[in-house]
C-alpha positions as CSV (number, residue, x, y, z in Angstrom):
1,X,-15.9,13.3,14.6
2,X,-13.1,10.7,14.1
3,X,-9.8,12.2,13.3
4,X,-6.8,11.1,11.7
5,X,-3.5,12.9,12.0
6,X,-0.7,12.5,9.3
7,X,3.1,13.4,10.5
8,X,4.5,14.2,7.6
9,X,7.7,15.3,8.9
10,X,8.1,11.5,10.0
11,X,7.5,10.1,6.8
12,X,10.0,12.1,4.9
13,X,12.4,11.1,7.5
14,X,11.2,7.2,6.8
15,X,11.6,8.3,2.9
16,X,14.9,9.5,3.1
17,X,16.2,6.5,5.1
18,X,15.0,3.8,3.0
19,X,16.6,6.2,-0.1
20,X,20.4,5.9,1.8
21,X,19.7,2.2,1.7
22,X,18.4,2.1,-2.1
23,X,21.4,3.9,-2.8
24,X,23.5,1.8,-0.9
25,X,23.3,-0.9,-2.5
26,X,22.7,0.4,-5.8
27,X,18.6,-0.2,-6.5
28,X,15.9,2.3,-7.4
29,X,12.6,2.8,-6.1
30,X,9.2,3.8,-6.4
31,X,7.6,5.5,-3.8
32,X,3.9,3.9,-3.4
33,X,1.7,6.6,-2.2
34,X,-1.7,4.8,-2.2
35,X,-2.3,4.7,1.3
36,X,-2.5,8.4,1.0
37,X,-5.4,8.0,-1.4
38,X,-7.0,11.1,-3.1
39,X,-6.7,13.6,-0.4
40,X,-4.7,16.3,-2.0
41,X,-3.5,18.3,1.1
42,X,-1.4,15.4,1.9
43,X,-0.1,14.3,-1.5
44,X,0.9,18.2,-2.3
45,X,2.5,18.4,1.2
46,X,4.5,15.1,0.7
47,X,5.0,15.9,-3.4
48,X,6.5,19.4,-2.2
49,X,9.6,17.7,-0.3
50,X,12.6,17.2,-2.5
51,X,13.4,13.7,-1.2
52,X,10.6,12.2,-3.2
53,X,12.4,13.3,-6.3
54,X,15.3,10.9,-5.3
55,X,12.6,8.7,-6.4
56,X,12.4,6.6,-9.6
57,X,9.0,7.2,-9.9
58,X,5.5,7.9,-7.8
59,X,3.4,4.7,-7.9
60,X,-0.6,4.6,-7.8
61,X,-3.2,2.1,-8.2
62,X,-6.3,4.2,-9.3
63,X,-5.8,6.4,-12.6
64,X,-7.7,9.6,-10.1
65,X,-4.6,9.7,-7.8
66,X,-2.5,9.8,-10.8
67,X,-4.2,12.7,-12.4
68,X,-3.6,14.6,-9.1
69,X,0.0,13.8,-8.8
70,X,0.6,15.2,-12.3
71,X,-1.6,18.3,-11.4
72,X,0.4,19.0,-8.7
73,X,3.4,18.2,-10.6
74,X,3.6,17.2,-14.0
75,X,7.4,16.9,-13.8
76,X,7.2,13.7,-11.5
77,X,7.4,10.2,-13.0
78,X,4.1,8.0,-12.4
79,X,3.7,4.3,-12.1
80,X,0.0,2.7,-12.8
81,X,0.8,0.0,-10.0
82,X,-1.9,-2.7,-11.3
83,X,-2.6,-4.2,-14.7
84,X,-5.2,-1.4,-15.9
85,X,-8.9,-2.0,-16.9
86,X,-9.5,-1.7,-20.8
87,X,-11.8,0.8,-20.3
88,X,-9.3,2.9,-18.9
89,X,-6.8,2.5,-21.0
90,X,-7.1,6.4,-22.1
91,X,-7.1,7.8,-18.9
92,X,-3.7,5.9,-18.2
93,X,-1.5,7.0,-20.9
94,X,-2.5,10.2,-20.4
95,X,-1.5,10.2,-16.6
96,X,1.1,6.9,-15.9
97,X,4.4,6.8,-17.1
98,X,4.5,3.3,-16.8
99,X,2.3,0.8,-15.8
100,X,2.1,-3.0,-14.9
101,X,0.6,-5.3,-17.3
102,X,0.0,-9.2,-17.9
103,X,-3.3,-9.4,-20.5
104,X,-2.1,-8.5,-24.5
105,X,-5.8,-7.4,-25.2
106,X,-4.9,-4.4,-21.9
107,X,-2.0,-4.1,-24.0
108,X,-3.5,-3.2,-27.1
109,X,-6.0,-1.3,-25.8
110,X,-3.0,0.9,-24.3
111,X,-1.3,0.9,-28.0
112,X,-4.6,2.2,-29.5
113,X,-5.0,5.1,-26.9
114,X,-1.2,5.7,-27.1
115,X,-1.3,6.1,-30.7
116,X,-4.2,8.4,-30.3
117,X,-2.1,11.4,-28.4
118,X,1.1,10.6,-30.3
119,X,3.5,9.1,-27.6
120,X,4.5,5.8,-26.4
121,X,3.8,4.1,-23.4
122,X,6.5,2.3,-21.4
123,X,5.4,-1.4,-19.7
124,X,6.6,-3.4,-17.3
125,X,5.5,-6.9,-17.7
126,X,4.3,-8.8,-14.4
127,X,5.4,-12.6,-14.2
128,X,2.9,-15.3,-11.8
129,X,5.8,-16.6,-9.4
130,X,3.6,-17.9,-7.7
131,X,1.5,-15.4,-5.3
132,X,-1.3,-16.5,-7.4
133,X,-2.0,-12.6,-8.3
134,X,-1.8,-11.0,-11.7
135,X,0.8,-12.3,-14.2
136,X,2.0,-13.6,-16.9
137,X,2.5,-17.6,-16.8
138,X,6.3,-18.1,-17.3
139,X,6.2,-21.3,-19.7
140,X,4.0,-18.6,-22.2
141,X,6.4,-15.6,-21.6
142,X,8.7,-15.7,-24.7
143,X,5.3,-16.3,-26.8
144,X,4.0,-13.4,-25.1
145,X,6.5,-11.1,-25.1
146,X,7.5,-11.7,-28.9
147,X,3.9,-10.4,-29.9
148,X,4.2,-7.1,-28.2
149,X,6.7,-5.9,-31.0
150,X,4.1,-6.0,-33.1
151,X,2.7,-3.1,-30.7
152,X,4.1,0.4,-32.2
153,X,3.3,2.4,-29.0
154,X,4.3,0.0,-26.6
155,X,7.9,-0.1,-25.4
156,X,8.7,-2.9,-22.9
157,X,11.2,-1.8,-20.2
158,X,10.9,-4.9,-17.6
159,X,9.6,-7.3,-16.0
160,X,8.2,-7.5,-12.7
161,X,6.8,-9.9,-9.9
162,X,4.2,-9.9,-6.8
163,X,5.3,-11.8,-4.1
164,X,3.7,-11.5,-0.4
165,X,0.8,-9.4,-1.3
166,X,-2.5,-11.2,-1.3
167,X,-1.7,-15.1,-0.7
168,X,1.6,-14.2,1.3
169,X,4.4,-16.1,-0.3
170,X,7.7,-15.5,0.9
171,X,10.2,-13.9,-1.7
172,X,12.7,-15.8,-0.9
173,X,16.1,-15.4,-2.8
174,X,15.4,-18.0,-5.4
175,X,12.0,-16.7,-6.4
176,X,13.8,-13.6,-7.1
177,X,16.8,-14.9,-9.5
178,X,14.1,-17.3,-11.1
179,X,12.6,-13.5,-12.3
180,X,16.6,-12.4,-13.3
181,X,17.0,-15.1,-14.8
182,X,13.5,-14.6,-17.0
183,X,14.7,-11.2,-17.8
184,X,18.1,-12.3,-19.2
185,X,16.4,-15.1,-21.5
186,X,14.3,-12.8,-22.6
187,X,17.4,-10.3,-23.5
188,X,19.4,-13.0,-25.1
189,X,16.5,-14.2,-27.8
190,X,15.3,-11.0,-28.0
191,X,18.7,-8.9,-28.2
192,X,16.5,-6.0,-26.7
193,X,17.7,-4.3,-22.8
194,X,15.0,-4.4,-19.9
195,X,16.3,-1.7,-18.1
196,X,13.9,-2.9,-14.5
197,X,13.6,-6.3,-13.0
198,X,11.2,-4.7,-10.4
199,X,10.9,-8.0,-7.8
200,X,10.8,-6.5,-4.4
201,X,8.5,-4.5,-1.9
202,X,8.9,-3.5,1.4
203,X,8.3,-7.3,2.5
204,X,12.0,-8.2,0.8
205,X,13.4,-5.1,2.8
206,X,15.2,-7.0,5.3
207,X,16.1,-9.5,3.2
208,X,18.1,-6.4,1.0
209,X,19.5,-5.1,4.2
210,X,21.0,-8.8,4.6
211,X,22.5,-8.6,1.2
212,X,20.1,-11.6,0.6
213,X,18.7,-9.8,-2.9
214,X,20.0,-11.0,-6.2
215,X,21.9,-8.5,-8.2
216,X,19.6,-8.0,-11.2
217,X,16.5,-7.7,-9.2
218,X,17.3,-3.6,-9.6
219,X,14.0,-2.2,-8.3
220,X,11.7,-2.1,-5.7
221,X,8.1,-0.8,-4.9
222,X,7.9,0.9,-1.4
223,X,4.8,1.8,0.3
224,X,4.3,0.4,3.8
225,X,8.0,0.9,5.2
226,X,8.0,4.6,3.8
227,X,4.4,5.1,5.6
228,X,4.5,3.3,8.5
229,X,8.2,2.1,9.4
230,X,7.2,-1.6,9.1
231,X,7.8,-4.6,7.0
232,X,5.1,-7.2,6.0
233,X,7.7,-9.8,6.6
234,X,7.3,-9.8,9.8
235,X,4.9,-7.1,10.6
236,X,7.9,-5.5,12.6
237,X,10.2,-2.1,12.8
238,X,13.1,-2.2,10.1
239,X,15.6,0.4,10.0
240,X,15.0,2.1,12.6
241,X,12.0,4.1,11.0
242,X,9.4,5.9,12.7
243,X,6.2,3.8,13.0
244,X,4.3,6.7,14.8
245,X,3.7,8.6,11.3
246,X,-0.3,8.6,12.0
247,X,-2.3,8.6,14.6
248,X,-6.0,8.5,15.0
249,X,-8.1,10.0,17.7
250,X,-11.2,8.5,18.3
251,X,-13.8,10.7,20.6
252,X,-16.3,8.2,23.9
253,X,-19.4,9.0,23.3
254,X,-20.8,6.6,26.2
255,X,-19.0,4.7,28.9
256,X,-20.6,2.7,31.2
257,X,-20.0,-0.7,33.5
258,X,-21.9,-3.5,31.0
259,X,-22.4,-7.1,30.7
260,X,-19.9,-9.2,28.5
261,X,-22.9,-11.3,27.5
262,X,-25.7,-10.4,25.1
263,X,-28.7,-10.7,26.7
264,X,-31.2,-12.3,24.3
265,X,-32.1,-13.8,21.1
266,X,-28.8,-14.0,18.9
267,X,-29.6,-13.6,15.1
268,X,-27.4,-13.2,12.1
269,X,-29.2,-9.7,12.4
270,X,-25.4,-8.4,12.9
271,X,-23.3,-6.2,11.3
272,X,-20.0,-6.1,12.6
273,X,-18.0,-8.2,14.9
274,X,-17.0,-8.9,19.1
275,X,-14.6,-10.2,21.1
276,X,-14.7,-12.8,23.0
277,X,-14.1,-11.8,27.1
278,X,-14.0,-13.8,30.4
279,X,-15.0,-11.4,32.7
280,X,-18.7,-10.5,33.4
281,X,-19.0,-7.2,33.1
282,X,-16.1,-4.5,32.6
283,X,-16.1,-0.7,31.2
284,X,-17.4,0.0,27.9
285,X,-16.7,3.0,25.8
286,X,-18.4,3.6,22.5
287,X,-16.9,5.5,20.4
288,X,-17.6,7.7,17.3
289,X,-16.0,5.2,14.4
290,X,-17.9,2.1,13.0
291,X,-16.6,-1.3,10.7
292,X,-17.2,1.1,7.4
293,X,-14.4,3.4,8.5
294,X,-11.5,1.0,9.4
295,X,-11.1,-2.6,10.6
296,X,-10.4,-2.1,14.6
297,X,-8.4,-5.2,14.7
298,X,-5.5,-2.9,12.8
299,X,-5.4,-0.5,15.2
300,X,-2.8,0.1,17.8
301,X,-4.0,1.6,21.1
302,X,-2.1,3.9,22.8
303,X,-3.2,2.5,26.2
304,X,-2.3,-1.1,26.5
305,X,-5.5,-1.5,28.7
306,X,-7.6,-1.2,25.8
307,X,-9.2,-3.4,23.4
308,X,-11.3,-4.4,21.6
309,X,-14.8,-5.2,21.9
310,X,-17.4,-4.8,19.0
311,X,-18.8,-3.1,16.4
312,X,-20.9,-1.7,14.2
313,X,-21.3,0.0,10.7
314,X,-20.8,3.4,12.7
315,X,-20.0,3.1,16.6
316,X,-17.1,0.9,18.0
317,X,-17.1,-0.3,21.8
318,X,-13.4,-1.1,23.4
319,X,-13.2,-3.0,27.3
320,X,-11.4,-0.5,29.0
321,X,-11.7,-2.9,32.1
322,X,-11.8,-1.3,35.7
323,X,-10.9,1.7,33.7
324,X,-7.5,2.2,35.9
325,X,-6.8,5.2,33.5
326,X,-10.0,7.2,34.6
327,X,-11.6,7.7,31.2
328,X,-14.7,9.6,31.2
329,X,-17.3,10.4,28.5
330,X,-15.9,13.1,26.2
331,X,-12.1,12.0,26.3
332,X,-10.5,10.5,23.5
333,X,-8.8,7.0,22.8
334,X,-5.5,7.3,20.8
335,X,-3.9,4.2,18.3
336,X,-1.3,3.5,16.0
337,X,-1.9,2.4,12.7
338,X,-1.5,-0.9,10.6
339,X,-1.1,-0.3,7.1
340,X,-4.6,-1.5,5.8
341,X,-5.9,0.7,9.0
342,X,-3.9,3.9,7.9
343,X,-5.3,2.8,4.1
344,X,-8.7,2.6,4.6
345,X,-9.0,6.1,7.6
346,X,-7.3,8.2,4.4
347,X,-10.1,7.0,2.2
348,X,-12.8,6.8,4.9
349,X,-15.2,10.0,4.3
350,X,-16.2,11.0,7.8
351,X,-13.1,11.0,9.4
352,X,-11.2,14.3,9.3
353,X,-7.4,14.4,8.4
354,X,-5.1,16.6,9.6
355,X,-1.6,16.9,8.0
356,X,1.5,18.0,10.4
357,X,5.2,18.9,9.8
């Protein structure tokens, strides 16, 4: 079987970095742990460190994870990452902290279930600033935000943004004082304090060591620098963090010289994907992990001589070549990790995980 190897020693050094720079220039952070997904060996292993208590708060994106965290420690503050589902709403105010939200019908649904077990729930409110993702349209946010007083259980502590995420816009500077400036309207009308203005990710990292963040934009959600050294900026090292914090071992079950070339009828019979390669016939190795356990195209090999080839729901074949490194049925092919790659192996069921340091 597939296996996946977390360094945990490395990420608590990439944690611990990125803190020194928070603190530097005087932000908080929430540590985004949803690429660990539900396995609990590595969230109690990571939970167990002290630095994640420099923290402001844990952040999720599935109410499950957030019911572990606060069985392994209820102490630790948790952040409901996404606008929740109404039907859910119980399940969150039981386990988040704090959540995201941008629909008042979530809202009262969360005021209802809040009400229920006699505590509040703290919001931040998410503003569309363009990424096309969930939020609130700005023109309707002073309408919108002056009906959630009317919500007893609900107590708004900021306002948040998306930026980079699933359409890729740049947060640029201006994009992020257009959300300051938001949360200061909304302070002066309102005469009540949002404590957050949480507008920033690991994409705006560099942009923060430039000193290119606006001062009120106080907060930050960090998930793929802290797990894999990289920011989706640029897809590149910042920092000097460790980018080797997992690595995945996949096993050749076959290799044998092949053709490049189907030989054949092509249908649409297929279920994964190939490359596209000049040669006639090279080294193939199939190995033991298919398109329903990770996308190959995010994974790093160790060995620069091997790539891609094709795949299926279950097998993967790489081009190894003239296979100048001698590989032979029964060795193993080592990568690197993408974030999406490291994302989807933690939640892929037939791939064994293996936590270290």
């Amino acid at each position: 079987m597939a296996r996946l190897t977390i360094h945990l020693d490395k990420i608590v050094a990439n944690i611990d970095r990125i803190d020194a720079l928070m603190s530097e220039h005087g932000k908080t952070w929430s540590l985004v742990v949803k690429v660990l997904g539900s396995n609990s060996q590595a969230l109690s292993a990571l939970l167990a460190h002290p630095v994640v208590r420099q923290t402001h708060s844990l952040a999720v994106s599935q109410w499950r994870v957030l019911k572990l965290v606060k069985e392994i420690d209820p102490s630790l503050v948790t952040l409901y990452i996404k606008p929740p589902g109404i039907r859910n709403a119980g399940n969150v105010v039981r386990f988040a902290d704090i959540s995201f939200n941008s629909s008042f019908l979530t809202l009262q649904a969360l005021d209802r279930a809040a009400g229920k077990i006699g505590q509040k729930h703290r919001v931040i409110l998410m503003v569309e600033m363009g990424e096309l993702r969930e939020g609130i349209h700005r023109e309707g946010l002073l309408d919108f935000y002056k009906k959630v007083f009317k919500l007893k259980n609900i107590d708004i502590i900021g306002l948040g943004t998306n930026l980079g995420c699933m359409t890729g816009i740049q947060p640029t500077y201006d994009k992020m004082l257009q959300l300051v400036l938001y949360q200061q309207l909304l302070e002066a009308t309102f005469k009540r304090k949002l404590e957050l203005v949480s507008g920033a990710s690991s994409i705006t990292l560099p942009l923060l060591a430039e000193n290119k963040i606006p001062l009120g934009v106080n907060h930050f959600r960090i998930g793929e620098a802290a797990f894999l050294g990289t920011s989706p900026l640029n897809d590149k090292p910042f920092l000097n963090l460790m980018t080797d914090t997992f690595t995945f071992e996949a096993n050749i079950v076959e290799l044998y010289r092949k053709d490049n070339t189907p030989d054949g009828i092509l249908t649409d019979a297929n279920v994964g994907e190939t490359g596209d390669f000049a040669t006639d016939t090279s080294v193939h190795a199939i190995v033991d992990f298919g398109a329903l356990d990770v996308d190959a195209k995010k994974l790093i090999p160790h060995d620069p001589g091997v790539r891609f080839f094709g795949n299926s729901s279950d097998l993967t074949v790489f081009d190894l070549g003239e296979n100048p490194s001698r590989y032979e049925t029964g060795d193993v092919l080592k990568f690197n990790l993408k974030y999406m790659a490291a994302a989807q192996l933690m939640n892929a069921q037939f791939v064994d995980k293996i936590v270290k340091g």
